[in-house]
C-alpha positions as CSV (number, residue, x, y, z in Angstrom):
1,X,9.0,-2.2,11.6
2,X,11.0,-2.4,8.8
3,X,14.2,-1.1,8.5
4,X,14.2,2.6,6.3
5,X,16.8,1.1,3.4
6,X,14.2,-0.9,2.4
7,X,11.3,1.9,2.6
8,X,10.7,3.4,-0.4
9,X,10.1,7.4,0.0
10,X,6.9,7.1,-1.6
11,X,5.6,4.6,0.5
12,X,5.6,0.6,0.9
13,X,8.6,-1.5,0.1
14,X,11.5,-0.7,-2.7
15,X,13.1,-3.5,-4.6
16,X,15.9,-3.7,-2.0
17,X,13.0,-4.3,0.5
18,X,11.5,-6.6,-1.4
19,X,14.3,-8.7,-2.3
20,X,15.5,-8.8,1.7
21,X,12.1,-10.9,2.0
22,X,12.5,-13.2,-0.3
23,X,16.0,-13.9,1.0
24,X,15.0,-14.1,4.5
25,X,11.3,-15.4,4.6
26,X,11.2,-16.6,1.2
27,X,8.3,-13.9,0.4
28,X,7.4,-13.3,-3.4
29,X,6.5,-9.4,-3.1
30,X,5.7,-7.5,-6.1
31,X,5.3,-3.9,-7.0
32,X,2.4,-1.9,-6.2
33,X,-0.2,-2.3,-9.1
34,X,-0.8,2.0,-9.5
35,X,-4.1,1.1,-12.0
36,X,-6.6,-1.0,-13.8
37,X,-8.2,-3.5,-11.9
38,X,-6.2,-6.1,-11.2
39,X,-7.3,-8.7,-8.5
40,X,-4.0,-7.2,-6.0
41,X,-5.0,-4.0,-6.1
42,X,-8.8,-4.6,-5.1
43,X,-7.5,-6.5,-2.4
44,X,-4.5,-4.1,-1.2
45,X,-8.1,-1.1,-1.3
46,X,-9.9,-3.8,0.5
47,X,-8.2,-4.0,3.4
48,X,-6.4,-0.1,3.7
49,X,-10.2,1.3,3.4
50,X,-10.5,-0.2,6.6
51,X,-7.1,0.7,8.1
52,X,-7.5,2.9,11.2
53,X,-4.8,5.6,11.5
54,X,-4.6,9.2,10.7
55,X,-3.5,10.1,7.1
56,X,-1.0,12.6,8.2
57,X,1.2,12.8,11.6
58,X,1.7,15.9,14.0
59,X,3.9,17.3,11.5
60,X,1.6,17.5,8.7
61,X,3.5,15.0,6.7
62,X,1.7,12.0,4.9
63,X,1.8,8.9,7.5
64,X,3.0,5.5,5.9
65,X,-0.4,4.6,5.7
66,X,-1.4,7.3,3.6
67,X,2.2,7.1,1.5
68,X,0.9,3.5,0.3
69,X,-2.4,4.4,-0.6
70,X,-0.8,7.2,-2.8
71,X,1.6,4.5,-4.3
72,X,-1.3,1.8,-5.3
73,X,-3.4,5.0,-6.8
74,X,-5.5,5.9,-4.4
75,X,-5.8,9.7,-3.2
76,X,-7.8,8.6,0.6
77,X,-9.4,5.7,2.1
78,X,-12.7,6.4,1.1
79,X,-11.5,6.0,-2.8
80,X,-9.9,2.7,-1.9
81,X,-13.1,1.9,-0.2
82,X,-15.3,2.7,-3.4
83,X,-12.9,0.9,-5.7
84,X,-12.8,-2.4,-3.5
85,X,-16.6,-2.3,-3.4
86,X,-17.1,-1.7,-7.0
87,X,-14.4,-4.3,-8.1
88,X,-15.2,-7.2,-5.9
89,X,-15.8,-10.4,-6.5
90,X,-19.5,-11.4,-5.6
């Protein structure tokens, strides 16, 4: 898990995060792509469509996994699913 300075509130990494990875593991992370069809984003729907997990914990709050999917543009995973399926590569 990764540690909450370098979560951002509205899910994924921030650029703190991001730049702790390159520093450590040399990573080259970028920013969540939010629309359009660019090649990372039809991957990053192609493989949280098929993320198990609820959407929302106990609480009622959004879950990580649903926090992300918000941040790359995507409202559930059945809209990532569409979009990965409509956008990829054949």
């Amino acid at each position: 898990m990764v540690a909450k300075r370098f979560q951002s509130a509205a899910g994924g990494l921030n650029a703190a995060g991001r730049k702790h990875f390159k520093k450590t593991e040399g990573a080259n992370l970028k920013a969540p792509v939010k629309e359009g069809t660019n090649p990372r984003r039809v991957s990053f729907a192609a493989r949280f469509a098929g993320m198990k997990g609820p959407m929302k914990n106990e609480k009622g709050e959004p879950t990580r996994k649903a926090l992300a999917l918000k941040a790359w543009g995507f409202g559930s995973e059945s809209a990532a699913r569409n979009f990965a399926q409509r956008h990829k590569k054949t």
